[in-house]
C-alpha positions in Angstrom: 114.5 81.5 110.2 113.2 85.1 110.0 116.4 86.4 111.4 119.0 84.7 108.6 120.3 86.6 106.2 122.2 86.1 103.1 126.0 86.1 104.4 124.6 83.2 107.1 123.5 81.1 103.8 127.2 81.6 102.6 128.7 80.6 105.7 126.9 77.5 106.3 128.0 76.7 102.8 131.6 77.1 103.0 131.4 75.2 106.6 130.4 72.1 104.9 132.5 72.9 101.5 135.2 72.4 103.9 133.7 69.0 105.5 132.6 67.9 102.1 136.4 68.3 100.4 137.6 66.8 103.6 136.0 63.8 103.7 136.7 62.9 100.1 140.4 63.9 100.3 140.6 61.3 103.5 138.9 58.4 101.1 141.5 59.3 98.8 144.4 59.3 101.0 143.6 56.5 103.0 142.5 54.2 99.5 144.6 55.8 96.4 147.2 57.8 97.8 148.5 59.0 100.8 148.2 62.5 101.4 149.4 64.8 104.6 146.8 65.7 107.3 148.3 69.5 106.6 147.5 68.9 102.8 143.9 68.1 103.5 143.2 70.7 105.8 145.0 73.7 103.6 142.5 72.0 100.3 139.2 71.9 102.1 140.4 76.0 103.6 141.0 77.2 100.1 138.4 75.7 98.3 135.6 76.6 100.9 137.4 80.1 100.4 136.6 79.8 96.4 133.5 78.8 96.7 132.6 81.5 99.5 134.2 84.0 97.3 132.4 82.9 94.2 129.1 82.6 95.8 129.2 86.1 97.4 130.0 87.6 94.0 127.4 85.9 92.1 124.5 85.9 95.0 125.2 89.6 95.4 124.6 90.5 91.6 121.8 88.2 91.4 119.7 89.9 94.1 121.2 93.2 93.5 120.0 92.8 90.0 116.9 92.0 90.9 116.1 94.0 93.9 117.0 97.1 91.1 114.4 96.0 88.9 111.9 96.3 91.6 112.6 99.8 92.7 113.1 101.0 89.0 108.9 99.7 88.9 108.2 101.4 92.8 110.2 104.7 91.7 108.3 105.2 88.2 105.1 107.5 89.5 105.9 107.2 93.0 105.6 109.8 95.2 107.5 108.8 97.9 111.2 109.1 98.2 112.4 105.5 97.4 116.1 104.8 98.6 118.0 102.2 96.5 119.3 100.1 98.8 123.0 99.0 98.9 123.9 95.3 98.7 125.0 94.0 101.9 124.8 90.1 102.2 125.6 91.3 105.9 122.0 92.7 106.5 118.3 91.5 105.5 118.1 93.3 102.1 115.3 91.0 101.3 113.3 91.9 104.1 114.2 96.0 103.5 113.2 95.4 99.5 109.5 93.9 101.4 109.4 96.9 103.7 109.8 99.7 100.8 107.7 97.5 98.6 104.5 97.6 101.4 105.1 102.0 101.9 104.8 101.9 98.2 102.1 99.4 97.8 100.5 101.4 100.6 101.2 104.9 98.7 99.3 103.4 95.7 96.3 102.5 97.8 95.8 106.1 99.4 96.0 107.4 95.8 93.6 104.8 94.5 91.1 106.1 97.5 92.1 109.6 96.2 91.4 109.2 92.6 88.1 107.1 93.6 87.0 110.1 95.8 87.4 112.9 92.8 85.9 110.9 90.2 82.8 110.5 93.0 83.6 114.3 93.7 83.4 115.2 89.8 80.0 113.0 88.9 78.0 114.3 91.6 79.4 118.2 90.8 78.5 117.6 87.4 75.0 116.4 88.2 74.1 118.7 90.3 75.8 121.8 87.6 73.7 120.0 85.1 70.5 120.2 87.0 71.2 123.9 88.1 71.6 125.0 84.7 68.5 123.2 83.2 65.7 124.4 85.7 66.5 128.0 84.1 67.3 126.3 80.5 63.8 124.9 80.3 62.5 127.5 81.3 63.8 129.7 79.0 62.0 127.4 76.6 58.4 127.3 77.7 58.5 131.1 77.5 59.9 131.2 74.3 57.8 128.5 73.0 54.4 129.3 74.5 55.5 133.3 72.7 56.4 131.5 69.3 52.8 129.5 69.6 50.9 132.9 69.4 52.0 134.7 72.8 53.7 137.0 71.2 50.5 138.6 69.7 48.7 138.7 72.9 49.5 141.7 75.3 48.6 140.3 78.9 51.4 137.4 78.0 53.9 138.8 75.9 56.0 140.8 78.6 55.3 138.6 81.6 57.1 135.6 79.7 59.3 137.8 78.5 60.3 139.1 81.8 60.1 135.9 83.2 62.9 135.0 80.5 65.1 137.4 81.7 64.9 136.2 84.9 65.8 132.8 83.9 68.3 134.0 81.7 70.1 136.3 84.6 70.4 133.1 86.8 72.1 131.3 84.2 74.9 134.4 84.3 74.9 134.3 88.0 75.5 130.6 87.9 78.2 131.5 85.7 79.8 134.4 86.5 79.8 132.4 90.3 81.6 129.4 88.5 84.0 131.4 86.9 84.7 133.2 90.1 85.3 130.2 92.4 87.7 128.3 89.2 90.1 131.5 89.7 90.2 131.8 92.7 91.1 127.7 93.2 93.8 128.6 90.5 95.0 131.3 92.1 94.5 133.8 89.2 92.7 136.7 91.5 94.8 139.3 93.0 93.9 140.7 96.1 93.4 144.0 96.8 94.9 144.2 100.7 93.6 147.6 102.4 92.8 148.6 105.8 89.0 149.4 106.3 86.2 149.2 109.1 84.3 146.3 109.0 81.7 146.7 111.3 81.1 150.0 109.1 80.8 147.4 106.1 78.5 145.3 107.6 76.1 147.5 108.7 75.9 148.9 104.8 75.4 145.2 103.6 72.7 144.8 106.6 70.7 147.8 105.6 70.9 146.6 101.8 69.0 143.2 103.0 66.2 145.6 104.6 63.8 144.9 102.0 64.3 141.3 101.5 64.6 141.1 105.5 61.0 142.6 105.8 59.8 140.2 102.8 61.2 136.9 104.8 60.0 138.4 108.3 63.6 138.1 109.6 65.4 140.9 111.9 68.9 141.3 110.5 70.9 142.9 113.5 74.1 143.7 115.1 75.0 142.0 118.4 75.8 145.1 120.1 76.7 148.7 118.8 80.2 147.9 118.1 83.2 150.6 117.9 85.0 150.5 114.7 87.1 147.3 113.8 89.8 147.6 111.2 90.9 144.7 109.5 93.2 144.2 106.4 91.9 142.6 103.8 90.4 142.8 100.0 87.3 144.8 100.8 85.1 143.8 97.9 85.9 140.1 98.3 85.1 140.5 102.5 82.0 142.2 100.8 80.9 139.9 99.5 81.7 137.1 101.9 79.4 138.9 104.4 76.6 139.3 101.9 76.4 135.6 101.1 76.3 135.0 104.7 74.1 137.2 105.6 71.8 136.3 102.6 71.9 132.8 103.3 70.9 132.9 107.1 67.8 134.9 105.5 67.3 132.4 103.0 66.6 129.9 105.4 65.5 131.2 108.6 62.4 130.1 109.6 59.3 133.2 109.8 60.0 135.9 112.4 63.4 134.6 112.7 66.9 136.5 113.6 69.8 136.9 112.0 73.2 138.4 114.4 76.1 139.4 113.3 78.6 139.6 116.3 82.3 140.6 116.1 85.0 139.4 118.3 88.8 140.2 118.8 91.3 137.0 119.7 95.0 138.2 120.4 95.8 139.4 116.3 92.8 138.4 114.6 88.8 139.1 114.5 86.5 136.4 114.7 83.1 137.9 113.0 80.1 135.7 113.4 76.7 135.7 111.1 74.3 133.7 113.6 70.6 132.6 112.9 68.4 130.7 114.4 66.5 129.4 111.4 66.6 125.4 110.4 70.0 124.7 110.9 72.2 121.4 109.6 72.4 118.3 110.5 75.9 117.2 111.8 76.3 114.8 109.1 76.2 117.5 106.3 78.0 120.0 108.0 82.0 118.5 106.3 80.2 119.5 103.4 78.5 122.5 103.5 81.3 124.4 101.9 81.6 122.1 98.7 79.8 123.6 95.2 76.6 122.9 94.6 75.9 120.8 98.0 72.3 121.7 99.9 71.5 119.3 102.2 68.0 117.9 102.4 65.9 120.9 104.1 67.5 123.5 101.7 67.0 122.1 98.4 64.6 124.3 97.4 65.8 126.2 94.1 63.1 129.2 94.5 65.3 130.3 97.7 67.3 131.2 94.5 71.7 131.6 94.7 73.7 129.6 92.4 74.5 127.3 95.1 78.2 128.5 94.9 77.8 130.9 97.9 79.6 129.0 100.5 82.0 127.6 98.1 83.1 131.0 97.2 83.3 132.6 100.6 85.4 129.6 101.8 88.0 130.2 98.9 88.2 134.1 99.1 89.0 133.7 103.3 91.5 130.8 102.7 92.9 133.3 99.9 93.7 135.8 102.7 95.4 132.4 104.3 92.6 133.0 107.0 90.3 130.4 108.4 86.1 129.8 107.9 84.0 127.4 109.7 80.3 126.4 110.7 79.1 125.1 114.0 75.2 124.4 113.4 72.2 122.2 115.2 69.3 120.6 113.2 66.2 122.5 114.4 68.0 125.1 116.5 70.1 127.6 113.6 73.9 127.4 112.6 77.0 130.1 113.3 79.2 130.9 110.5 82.6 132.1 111.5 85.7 133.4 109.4 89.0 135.4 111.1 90.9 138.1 109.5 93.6 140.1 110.2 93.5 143.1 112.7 94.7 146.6 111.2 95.9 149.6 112.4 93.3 152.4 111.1 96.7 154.7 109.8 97.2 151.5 107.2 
């Protein structure tokens, strides 16, 4: 039965329109009157041909007509091409209107998943924006409180809350200066500056900037080997920064007397440059989302290791801005290996 299609219908019809008319012309010739074999015959032809004829028109507009309504419904908000099929009583137009109605049913469902998954997305970035912007708010608070309650008056506590303040106040502007960076750059609104420069000459300026803080966490910050110079092409600034976060984070979390290596190396075109540590590393679970805003997985959810928690976030958008690549490979326990490629360079460019 799967297998019959419309035109089959038609023809089974006419077949016994023709028996049908037949046998009552023979009752009538052989009980009123007489009438010729050829006469019969040339009656039960024609009219089998009417009512095929009639039959095809109307059982073609009829499905047509409805077979249009439901591809006006799968076409409105559809994002896949829908093709209007043509009327053909010769071919399964029911079974093609089923097919194109299961791709869009189908369509609907991955964008259900999709919408489900952003609205998931958007509560937990909320949650966690919220709860990065009131650690500093409430802090803000107690010191201005505790001043307002007769602090103010006394020497030994007026400036320490008062410094303490600021410092609240200037991660509330990191925060937000990071936030207002990573929405441009997902919108496309920041130009990049493309020059030729030495990286390994860049990195070894942010390195000796992290001395301090190095020495303070009791991890070496170092250079694989002593590396000629590498040019790349690429926004300096923004690579600048992409290494400092980095390089920051692997300090960050590193565990005491740790290492952090920075390692550069050339593949055909492009240079791979690595920030290695082997501090507490990731568990492979968390790794898909290391690079989302505001995600710390379970060991690193310790605020006073300070960062707006955007770091990552922003370094992944400012490498897939120079349509370049960034990625993680990291053990629980044993460290993790940051990796982004950009574009080799001439040193003339």
């Amino acid at each position: 039965m799967k297998n019959i299609k419309p035109i089959h219908v038609l023809l089974i019809g006419a077949a016994a329109q023709i028996i049908l008319v037949s046998v009552l012309l023979s009752f009538y010739s052989a009980y009123v009157s007489p009438i010729s074999t050829l006469y019969i015959v040339l009656i039960a032809v024609v009219s089998a041909l009417l009512f095929f004829g009639v039959s095809y028109f109307l059982l073609k507009h009829f499905i047509e007509d409805r077979i249009q309504t439901i591809f006006r419904i799968i076409d409105q908000g559809s994002n896949v091409q829908v093709s209007k099929p043509k009327i053909d009583l010769n071919t399964d137009v029911i079974g093609k209107a089923a097919d194109e109605s299961m791709m869009w049913a189908k369509e609907r469902k991955k964008e259900i998943a999709k919408l489900k998954e952003q609205a998931a997305f958007r509560r937990e970035f909320l949650g966690n924006l919220a709860h990065e912007l009131k650690t500093p708010v409430f802090s803000i608070q107690g010191y201005i409180l505790t001043l307002l309650e007769g602090g103010l008056e006394d020497e030994k506590v007026n400036r320490k809350f008062l410094e303490r303040a600021s410092f609240a106040a200037e991660r509330m502007t990191e925060i937000l200066e990071d936030l207002d960076q990573i929405m441009n750059l997902e919108v496309n609104r920041v130009e990049l500056r493309m020059e030729s420069f030495d990286i390994v000459k860049l990195t070894k300026d942010i390195i000796n900037s992290f001395e301090e803080r190095a020495l303070e966490k009791s991890v070496k910050v170092r250079m694989a080997k002593k590396y000629e110079p590498l040019y790349v092409k690429a926004d300096r600034p923004k690579i600048s920064q992409v290494l400092t976060n980095l390089i920051a984070n692997s300090i960050n979390y590193s565990k005491i007397n740790g290492e952090t290596v920075v390692r550069f190396e050339v593949v055909n075109q492009s240079l791979i440059t690595e920030v290695s540590d082997n501090g507490i590393g990731v568990a492979e679970k968390d790794i898909p989302r290391l690079f989302e805003r505001f995600y710390r997985v379970e060991q690193s959810r310790n605020r006073e290791e300070g960062g707006s928690g955007l770091g990552l976030a922003i370094c992944k958008h400012i490498i897939e801005s120079h349509k370049e690549t960034i990625g993680v490979k990291s053990k629980l326990g044993e460290g993790s290996t940051f990796s982004f490629s950009l574009r080799k360079s001439p040193k003339s460019i």
